[in-house]
N, C-alpha and C positions, 0 to 999 in steps of 0.2 A: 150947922153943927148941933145947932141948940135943936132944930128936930132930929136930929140923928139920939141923940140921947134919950128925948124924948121917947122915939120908937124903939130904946135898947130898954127903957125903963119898961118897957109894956110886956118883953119877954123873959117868962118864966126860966127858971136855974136849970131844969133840965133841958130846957129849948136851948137854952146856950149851949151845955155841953154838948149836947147831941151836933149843934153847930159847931161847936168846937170840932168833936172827934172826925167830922166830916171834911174839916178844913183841914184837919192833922193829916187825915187818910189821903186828901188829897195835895198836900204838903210832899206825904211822904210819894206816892204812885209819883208826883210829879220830879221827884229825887232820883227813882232807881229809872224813871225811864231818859233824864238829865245822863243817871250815871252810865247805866249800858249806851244810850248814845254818847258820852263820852269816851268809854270803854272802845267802843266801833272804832270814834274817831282815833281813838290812839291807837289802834289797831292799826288801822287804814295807812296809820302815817309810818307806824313800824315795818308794815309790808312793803311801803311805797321806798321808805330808807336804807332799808337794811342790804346790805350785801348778801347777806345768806341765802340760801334756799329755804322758802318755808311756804307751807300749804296748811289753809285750814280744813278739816273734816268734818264731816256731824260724826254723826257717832256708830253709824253702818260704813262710814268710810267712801261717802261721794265727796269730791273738793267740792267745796264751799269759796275759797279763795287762795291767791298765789301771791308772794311778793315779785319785788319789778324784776328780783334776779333772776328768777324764773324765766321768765321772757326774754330776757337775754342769753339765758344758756341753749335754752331748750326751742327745736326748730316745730316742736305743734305750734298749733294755735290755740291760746287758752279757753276762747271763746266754745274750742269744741272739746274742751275737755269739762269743763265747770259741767257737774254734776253726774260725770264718769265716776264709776268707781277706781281707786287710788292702784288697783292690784290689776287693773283690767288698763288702765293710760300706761304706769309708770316703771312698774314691779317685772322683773324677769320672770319670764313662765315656771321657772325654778321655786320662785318665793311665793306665787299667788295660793296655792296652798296653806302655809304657813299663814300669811298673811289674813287670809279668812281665818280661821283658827284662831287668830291674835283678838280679832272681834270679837269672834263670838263667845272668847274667852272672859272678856271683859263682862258680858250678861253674869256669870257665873260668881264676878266679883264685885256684887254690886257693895258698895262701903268703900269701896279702896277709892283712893283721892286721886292716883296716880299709875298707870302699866304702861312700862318701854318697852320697844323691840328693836333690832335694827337689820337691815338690807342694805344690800350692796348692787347697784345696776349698773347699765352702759346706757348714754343718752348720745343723742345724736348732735350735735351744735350747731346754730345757724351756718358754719362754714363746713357742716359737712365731718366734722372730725369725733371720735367718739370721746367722751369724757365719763370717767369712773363717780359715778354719787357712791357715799356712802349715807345711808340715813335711817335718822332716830325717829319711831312715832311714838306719840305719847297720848295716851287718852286720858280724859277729866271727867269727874262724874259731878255732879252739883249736889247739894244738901241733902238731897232727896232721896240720895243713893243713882237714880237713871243718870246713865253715860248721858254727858254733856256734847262734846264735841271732841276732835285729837287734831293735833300740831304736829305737821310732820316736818322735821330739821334735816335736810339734805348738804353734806360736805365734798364736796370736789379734792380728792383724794389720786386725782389723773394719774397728777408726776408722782404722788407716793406707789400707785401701782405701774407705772412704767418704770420705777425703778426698782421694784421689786421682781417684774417679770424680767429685765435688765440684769441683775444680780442672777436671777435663776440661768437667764443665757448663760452668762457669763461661768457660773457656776455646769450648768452642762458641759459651756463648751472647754472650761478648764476640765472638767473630769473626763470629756473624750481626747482632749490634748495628752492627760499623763495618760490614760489609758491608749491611745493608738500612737503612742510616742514612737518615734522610731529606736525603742531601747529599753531600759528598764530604771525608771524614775520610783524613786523610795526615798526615807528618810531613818534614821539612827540614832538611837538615842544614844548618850554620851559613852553607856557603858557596852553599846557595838550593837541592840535589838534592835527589830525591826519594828518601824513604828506604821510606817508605811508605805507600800509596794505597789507597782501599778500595775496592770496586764499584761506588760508586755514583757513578766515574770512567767506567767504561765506559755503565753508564746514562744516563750524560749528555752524553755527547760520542762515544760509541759507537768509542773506541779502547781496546785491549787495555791492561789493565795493567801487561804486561811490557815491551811499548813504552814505558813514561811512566817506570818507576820508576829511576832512577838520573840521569837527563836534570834537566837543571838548569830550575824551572819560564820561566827569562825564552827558553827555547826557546816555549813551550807558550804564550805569552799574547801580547796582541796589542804590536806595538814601542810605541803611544804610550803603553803604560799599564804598561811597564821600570821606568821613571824611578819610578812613583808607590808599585809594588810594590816596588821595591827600600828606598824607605827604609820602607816598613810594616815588613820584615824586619826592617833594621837597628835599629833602633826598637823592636822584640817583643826585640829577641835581647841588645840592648844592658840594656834596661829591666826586659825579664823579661814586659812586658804593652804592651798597647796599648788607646787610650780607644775609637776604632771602626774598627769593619771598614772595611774597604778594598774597591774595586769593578774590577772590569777585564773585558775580555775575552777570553776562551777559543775556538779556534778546535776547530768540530768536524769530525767527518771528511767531512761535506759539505761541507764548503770554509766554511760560516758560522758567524758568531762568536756567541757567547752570553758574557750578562752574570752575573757570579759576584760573590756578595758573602763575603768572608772575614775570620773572624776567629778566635783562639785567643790563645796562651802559649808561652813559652820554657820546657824541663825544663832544670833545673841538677842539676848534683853537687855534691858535700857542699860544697864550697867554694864553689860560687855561681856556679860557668862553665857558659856555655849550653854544652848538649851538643843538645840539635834541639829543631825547635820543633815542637807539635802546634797543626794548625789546623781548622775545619769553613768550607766550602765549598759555599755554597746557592747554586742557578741561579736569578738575578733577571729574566731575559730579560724573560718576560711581565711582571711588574711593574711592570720597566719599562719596556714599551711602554702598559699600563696607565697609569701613570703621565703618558708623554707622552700617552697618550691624550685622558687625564684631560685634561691641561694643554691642549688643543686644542680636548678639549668644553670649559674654561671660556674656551678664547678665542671659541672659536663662539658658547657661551651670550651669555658679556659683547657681541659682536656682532652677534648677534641680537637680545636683548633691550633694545641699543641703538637698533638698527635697522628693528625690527619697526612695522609700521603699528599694530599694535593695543595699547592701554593695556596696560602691564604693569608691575609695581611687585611688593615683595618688603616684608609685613609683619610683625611680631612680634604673634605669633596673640593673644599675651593680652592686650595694652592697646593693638595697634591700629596702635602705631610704623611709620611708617617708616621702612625702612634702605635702599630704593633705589627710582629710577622711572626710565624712561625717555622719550625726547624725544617719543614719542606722547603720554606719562599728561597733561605738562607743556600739550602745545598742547590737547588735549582740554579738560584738567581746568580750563585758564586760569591754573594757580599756576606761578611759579618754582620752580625746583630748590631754592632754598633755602628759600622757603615751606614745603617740605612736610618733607622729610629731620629726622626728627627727632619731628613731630608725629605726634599720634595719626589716624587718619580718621577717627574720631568727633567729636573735637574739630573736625577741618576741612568737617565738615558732609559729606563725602562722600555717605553713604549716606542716604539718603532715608528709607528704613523701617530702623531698626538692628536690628532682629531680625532682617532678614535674613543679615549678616555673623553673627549669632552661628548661627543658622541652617546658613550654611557651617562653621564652625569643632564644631560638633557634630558633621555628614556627616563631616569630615576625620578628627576623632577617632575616630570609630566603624566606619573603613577604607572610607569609603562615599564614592563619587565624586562631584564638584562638575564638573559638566559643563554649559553652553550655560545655564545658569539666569539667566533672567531681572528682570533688576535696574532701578529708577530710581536713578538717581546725581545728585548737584548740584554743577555746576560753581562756579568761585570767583564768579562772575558772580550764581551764583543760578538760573539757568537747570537745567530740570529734564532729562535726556536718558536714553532707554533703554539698556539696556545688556544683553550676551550677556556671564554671569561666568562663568569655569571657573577650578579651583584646583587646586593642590596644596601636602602639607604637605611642608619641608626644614626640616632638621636646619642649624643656623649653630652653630657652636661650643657645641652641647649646648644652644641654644636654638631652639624649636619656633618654625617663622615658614608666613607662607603667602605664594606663587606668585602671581600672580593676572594675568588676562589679561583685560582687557574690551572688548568690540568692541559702536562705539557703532554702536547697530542702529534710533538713531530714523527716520532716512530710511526704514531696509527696515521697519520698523511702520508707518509712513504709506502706504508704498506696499502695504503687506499691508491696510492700514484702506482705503485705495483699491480694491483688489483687491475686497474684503469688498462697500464698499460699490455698486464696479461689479454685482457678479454681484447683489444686488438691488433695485438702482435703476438707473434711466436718468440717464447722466453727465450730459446737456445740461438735462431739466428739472428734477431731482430728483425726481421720479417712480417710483414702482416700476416695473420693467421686466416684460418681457411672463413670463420664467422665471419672476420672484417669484409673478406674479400668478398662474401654474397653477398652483403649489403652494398659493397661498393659495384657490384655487376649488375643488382635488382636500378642502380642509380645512374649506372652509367650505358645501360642496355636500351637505349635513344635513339630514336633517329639523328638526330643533332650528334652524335659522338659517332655518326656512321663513317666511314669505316672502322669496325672495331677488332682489332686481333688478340688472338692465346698463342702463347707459346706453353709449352708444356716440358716439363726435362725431368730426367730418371736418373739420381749418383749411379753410376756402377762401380759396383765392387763393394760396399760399403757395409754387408754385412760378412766377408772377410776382414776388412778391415775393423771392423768391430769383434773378432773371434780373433783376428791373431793378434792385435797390438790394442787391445781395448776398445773400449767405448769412449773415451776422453779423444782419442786417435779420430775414430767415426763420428764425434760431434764436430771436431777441429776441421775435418773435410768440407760436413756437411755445412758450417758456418764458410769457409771458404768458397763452395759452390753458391753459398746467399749471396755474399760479398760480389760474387765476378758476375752474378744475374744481375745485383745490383749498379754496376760500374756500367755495364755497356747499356743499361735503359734508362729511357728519358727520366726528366725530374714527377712528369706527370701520370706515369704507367703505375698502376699498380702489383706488384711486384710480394706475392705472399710464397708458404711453404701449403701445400698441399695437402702434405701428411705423409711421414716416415722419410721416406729418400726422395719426392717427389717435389717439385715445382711449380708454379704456375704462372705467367704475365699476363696481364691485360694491359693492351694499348690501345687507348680511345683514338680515334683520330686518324688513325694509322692504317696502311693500305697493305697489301701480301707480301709488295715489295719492298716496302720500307720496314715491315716486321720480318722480313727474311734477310735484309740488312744483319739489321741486330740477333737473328737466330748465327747468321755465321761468326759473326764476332765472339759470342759466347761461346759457341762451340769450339774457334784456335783457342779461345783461353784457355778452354780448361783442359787444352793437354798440355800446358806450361805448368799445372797445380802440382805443386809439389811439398803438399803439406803432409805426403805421407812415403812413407821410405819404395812405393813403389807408383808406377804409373796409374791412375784413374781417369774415368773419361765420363762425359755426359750423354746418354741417349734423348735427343730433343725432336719434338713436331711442332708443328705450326699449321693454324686453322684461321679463318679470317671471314666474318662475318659483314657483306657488305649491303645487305639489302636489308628491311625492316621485318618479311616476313619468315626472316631465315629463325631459327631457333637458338636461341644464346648457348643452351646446352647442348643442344648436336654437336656447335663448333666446335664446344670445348671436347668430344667424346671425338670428333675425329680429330681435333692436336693432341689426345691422348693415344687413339688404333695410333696414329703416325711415328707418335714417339717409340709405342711396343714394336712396332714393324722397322724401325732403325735399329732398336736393341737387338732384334735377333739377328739384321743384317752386317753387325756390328760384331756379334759374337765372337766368330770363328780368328779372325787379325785381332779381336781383343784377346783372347786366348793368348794367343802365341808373341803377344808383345808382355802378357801379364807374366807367361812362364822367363822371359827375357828380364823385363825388370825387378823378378823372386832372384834370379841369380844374380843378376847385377849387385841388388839391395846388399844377398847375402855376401860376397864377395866384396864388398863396402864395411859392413858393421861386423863382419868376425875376421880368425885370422886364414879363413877359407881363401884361398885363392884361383882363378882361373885353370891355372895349369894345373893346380891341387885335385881340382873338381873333375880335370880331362883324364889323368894320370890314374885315379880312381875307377872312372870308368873302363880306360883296358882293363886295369889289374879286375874288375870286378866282370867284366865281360868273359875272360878269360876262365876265371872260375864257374861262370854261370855258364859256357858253353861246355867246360870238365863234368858237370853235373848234369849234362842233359835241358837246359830251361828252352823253352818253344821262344817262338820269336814275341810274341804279344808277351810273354813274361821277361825276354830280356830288354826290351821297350821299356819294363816298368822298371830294371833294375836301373839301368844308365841313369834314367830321371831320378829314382832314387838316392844313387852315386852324387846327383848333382845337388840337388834339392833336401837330402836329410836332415842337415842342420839347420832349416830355415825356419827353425819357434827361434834362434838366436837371434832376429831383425826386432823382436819385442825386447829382447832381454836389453838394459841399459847400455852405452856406451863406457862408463865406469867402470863396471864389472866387467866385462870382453875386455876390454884395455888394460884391466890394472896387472902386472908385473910380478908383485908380491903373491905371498900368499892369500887364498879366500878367507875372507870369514864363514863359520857357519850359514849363516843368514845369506850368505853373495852364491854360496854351493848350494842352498837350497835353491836361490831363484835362477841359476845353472839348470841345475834338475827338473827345469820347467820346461826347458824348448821342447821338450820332443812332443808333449801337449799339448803344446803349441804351434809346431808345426803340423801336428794333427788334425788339429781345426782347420788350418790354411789347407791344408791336404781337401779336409774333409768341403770345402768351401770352394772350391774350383771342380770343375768334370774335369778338367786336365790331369789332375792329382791326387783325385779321389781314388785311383784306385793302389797307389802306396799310402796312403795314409794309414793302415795301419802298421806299415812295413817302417814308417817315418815313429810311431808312435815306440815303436818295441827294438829300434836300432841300438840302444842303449842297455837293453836287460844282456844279462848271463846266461851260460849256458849253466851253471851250478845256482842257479836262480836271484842269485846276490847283488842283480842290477836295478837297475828305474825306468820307467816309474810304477808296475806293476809286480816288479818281481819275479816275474813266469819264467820259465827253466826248460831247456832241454828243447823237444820238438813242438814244445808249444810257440817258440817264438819263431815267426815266420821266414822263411828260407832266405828270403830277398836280404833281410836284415841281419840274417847271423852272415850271410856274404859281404854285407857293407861296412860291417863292422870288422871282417879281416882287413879285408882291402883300406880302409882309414887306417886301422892302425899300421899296416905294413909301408902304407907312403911316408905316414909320418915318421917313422923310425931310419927309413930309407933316405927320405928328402931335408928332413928334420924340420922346425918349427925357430923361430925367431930366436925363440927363449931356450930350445932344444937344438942341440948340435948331430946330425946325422950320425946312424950306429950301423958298424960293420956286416958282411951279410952273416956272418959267424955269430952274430947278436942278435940278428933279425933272428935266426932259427932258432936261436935257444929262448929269445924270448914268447917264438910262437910255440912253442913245443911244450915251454913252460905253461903255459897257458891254457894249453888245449885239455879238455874235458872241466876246466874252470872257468873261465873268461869264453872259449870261441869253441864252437862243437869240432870235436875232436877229428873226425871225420873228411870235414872241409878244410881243415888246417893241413890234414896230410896230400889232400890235393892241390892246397894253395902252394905247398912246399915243393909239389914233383913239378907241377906248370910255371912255377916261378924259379926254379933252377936252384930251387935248396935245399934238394936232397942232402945227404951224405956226400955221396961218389961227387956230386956236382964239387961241393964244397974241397973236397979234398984236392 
């Protein structure tokens, strides 16, 4: 120590200071380099602690250093990032612009101690997921003014930006919610404006929403429906709610209205005062036209099915009920309205077959149509009627019922059974008709039905008896001649009408002699027929097919030559049996008698030979004498018989025989040639007779002699109702007569050959 001082004494005052300021200098160098490594350290430990994100820079903006959070957030590796620049590692391509900028901004302000920026980026995380930085740089300049280094502070702001792009969804997706509403969401201020309206104003009424929105809605709705909507407001705004929507109408920009039905709530403040009311707003237009629609179909239904011709009624599918009928079911079915409403139709015997309703009610279930089906029904009466049913299933208050329509269709089944039985029989005799019979010949034209016979038969007479006693006469034959073909042939022959007067049999089976059996038998019958006031007979052949390659048609054309070749040999004894049974009839049906008819004949023989008549004309008179009055076998039995006097109406159909035996005249070769002599026995000789009226020598000779000769027997022999007149009577009343009643001429003849002269008398 003692040389230490020694050696301190030896150095001069300025050696010291100088030693001083050198220890000071190195004093101090050895402080700020203590301090900046201090500074380091505390650095190091802040980076290493901290939670934050934080990067050092120089002052061009390469990192320099990172804390540990870093490393944890962020999936580089820092190792390859340390001395990247901070805009080229970290910064979105967005900001690395600015970010240069931010730099080079800093040269320009050299003095400032301090310049912030901030950016916002996406980083990736060790696990893959993105996290939002938001971050502050700040650069430092040191004493000297030169930028020192910058700090850059990075904030993890994820969840504040997930739930800011969160809020924006939500916010789109509520603004496409009121906007593609199915309707029209708006709100209202207390005193009825629009605050706010969504699109699906404009979709519906097709006006812009910036037209509507601040306009008070009693602008926008129709004036009679102010009143209704204004107290719904009051009402929502006062109460807070409302129990139902409200209805009105909205005019749209084509000038028509639509129906809106709305309803919502009033929003309060803390205190409970409406501040506007939020409502939803559906277009009911169609609805409700719908609706009236509805209402029209069930006035039309209810009127129709009141109204309808055809049975219709409304049942409860499962046990039958009725719940309604209308005024056809009623007159049809024979029940009152209150008979039935109520009961089952099973119980009311309706249905004839009941499986059939269950029948329908299975089809309904099983989506399968009940259409035109045919039904037997039973009226209240009992009376059984067909029926056309068609159905459907409705729904009544979540009860299954059925529809039902029935149209009574027994007249159109009768007329269809008519129809049926036209096309194979003949209406008038019941007979198969000639169609049936082909088909039955094309079926039964076999070897197997070999031997097959025809008979064939011709009415005769039957269009006299259609001229003198009608056609009801000549169908009543012609049915009689069906009847007796029918009685003598087997169950299995077919047995039709041919056409007009003609007949036809076919006998399968059957050999010549077994179908000429049955040809005789027909033929005694039918001279027993006696459906008409005179004798009729059949002309029949018979053909018989018995080998296969015979012709079915030939047979029948020679039982047809056969039949015409009977009729003519037939003829001449029919003739003369027909003029026997013409007198018989008439000598039957008037008060003509035999001897009437013999006794006539002299007296008229007698005259016609005083006048010269040849012998073919006195032929014609005698038949005349006999035959004149025979239109009398038409004329009633009533009127011939009745006692009293005629009425009009009885002398008119009197005044008909001689017409009528005109046509029998004119209908026979026998009598054709008095028929007009039969037609004109009745006129006058002063023309004042019937039935033409003609006079004088127009009525023909035969006639004005028949007509002495009647009346002289009658007055002579007298009449039932008439008592014979003396010959004193006879003369005056022929004498009286003559040039009025009987040509003048013949009377004075009938008087000299008939011994009533004068001289005679006296």
């Amino acid at each position: 120590m003692n040389s230490s001082k020694e050696r301190n004494r030896g150095v001069s005052p300025q050696a010291w200071q100088s030693k001083i300021d050198l220890e000071s200098m190195r004093l101090a160098n050895r402080t700020q380099k203590e301090q900046l490594r201090e500074e380091r350290l505390l650095n190091a430990a802040i980076l290493a602690a901290s939670n934050e994100l934080i990067l050092f820079c120089d002052h061009k903006g390469r990192i320099l250093r990172h804390s540990h959070a870093c490393e944890q957030m962020m999936s580089h590796r820092w190792e390859e990032l340390k001395g990247s620049y901070i805009w080229d590692s970290l910064l979105c391509p967005g900001d690395i612009e600015r970010a240069k900028a931010f730099f080079d901004r800093a040269k320009s302000n050299k003095g400032a101690l301090i310049l912030k920026d901030q950016y916002e980026t996406d980083w990736l995380d060790p696990a893959g997921d993105i996290r939002y930085i938001s971050w502050t740089i700040t650069l430092f300049w040191d004493d000297s003014g030169e930028t020192s280094y910058a700090i850059c502070v990075g904030t993890d702001v994820t969840g504040q930006h997930m739930m800011e792009q969160t809020l924006q969804e939500n916010k789109a997706s509520l603004r496409s919610i009121l906007h593609n509403a199915n309707g029209i969401i708006y709100t209202l201020s207390p005193d009825g404006r629009f605050l706010f309206i969504s699109r699906g104003w404009t979709d519906a009424l097709g006006q812009e929403i910036s037209e509507v929105r601040g306009q008070s809605f009693e602008r926008l709705i129709h004036p009679d429906d102010i009143p209704v909507c204004r107290d719904f407001l009051n009402v929502a705004m006062t109460t807070g709610k409302t129990h139902k929507p409200v209805e009105y109408r909205v005019k749209h920009i084509d000038g028509s209205w639509r129906w809106h039905s709305s309803s919502g709530s009033a929003v309060t403040d803390k205190a409970g005062n409406p501040e506007y009311y939020v409502g939803l707003a559906v277009d009911i237009t169609e609805q409700k036209s719908a609706v009236a629609a509805h209402r029209l179909s069930e006035e039309r239904f209810s009127k129709a099915f009141n109204a309808s011709p055809a049975t219709m009624s409304i049942s409860v599918m499962e046990d039958s009920r009725y719940i309604d009928v209308n005024d056809s079911f009623c007159r049809v079915s024979g029940y009152k309205r209150e008979e039935i409403l109520g009961k089952p139709s099973l119980e009311l015997g309706f249905w004839v077959d009941t499986n059939q309703r269950q029948q329908v009610v299975n089809s309904l279930l099983n989506k399968q149509p009940v259409r035109d089906m045919e039904i037997v029904f039973r009226r209240k009466s009992g009376e059984k009627r067909q029926g056309s049913y068609s159905a459907e299933m409705l729904d009544i208050d979540g009860q299954k019922c059925l529809l039902s329509i029935v149209t009574d269709i027994t007249e159109r089944k009768q007329t269809e059974a008519e129809i049926r039985y036209l096309s194979f029989y003949d209406k008038l005799t019941g007979l198969y008709n000639r169609a049936y019979f082909e088909e039955e010949l094309k079926r039964l034209d076999t070897a197997r039905e070999l031997p097959l016979s025809i008979i064939m038969g011709d009415v005769n007479g039957l269009k006299l008896v259609n001229d003198a006693l009608g056609h009801l006469h000549g169908d009543s034959l012609l049915v009689t001649a069906a009847e007796t073909l029918k009685r003598f042939c087997r169950h299995e022959d077919v047995v039709a009408r041919w056409g007009g007067d003609e007949f036809i049999v076919l006998l399968p089976g059957c050999d010549y002699d077994a179908a000429h059996k049955v040809y005789n038998r027909v033929k005694k019958a039918c001279k027993r027929v006696d459906t008409v006031p005179f004798q009729t007979s059949m002309s029949l052949g018979l053909a018989c097919k018995s080998h296969p390659e015979q012709d079915i048609h030939e047979v029948i054309k020679e039982a047809e030559d056969k039949m015409y070749r009977n009729k003519l040999l037939e003829t001449r004894s029919a003739r003369s049996r027909f003029i026997m049974s013409l007198e018989k009839t008439l000598w039957t049906r008037s008060h003509e008698t035999r001897e009437h008819c013999e006794r006539m004949q002299k007296t008229a023989e007698k005259i016609g030979h005083a006048v010269g008549l040849p012998d073919s004309e006195m032929d014609n008179l005698l038949l005349l004498a006999a035959l004149h009055d025979i239109g009398k076998i038409a004329i009633p039995n009533s009127i011939l018989e009745k006692t009293g006097q005629l009425t009009a109406e009885e002398w008119e159909a009197i005044k008909k025989h001689p017409e009528i035996g005109y046509r029998i005249g004119l209908s026979s070769p026998e009598m054709a040639p008095i028929a007009e002599a039969i037609l004109h026995h009745h006129e006058r000789w002063d023309g004042k007779g019937y039935p033409l009226g003609i006079k004088g020598s127009n009525i023909p000779l035969l006639s004005r002699i028949v007509a002495i000769a009647d009346t002289y027997d009658v007055m002579v022999y007298g009449r039932p109702y008439q008592t014979p007149a003396s010959q004193f009577e006879v003369k005056r009343e022929l004498e009286k007569c003559a040039g009025s009643q009987f040509d003048p001429d013949l009377v004075r003849v009938a008087l000299d050959i008939l011994g009533l002269d004068q001289q005679a008398l006296n």
